[in-house]
N, C-alpha and C positions, 0 to 999 in steps of 0.2 A: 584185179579191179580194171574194168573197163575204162580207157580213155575217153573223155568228153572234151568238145570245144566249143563253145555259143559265144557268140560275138553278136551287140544288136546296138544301135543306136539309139540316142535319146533326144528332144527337144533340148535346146538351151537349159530353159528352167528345168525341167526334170533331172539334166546331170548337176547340176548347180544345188537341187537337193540332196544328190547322191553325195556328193560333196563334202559338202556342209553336214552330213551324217557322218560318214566317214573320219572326219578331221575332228568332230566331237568326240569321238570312239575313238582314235587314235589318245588325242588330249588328256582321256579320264581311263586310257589302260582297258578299255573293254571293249570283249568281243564285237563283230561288225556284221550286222543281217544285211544280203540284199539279194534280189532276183533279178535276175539276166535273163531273157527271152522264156520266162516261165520258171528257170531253173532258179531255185532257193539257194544259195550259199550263204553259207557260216565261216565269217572267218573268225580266226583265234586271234586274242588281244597282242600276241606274241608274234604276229608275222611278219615279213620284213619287207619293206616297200622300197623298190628302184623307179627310176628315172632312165627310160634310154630314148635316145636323140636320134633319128635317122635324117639323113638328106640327100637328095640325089640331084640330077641335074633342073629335072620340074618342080619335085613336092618336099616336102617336109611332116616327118611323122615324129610326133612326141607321148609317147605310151607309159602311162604308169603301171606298173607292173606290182602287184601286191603275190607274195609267195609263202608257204609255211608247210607243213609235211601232216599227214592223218598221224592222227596218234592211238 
């Protein structure tokens, strides 16, 4: 399987929906729809969500990272 990466940015409000769908879908155990620069993704109700911290001497990056494996 081919590797994929898309990274795109969102308005405020737009990630704030992304959100606020995701933490519903977390909440009630069920799967998570969303599109990224065009790309569809499915996640599964079962995937596991990190927190990582970076800081350097200018910026600060705070990335949530959601992960789970094809079945």
């Amino acid at each position: 399987m081919e590797e994929i990466e898309v990274e795109k940015g969102y308005s405020n409000k737009q990630t704030a929906e992304k959100l606020r769908r995701l933490a519903e879908a977390i909440e009630q155990g069920k799967e998570f729809e969303i599109q990224v620069g065009g790309q569809r993704i499915y996640v599964p109700a079962d995937a596991t969500i990190d927190f990582e911290y970076e800081r350097d001497e200018e910026s600060h990056e705070l990335e949530v990272e959601i992960k789970w494996t094809s079945k």
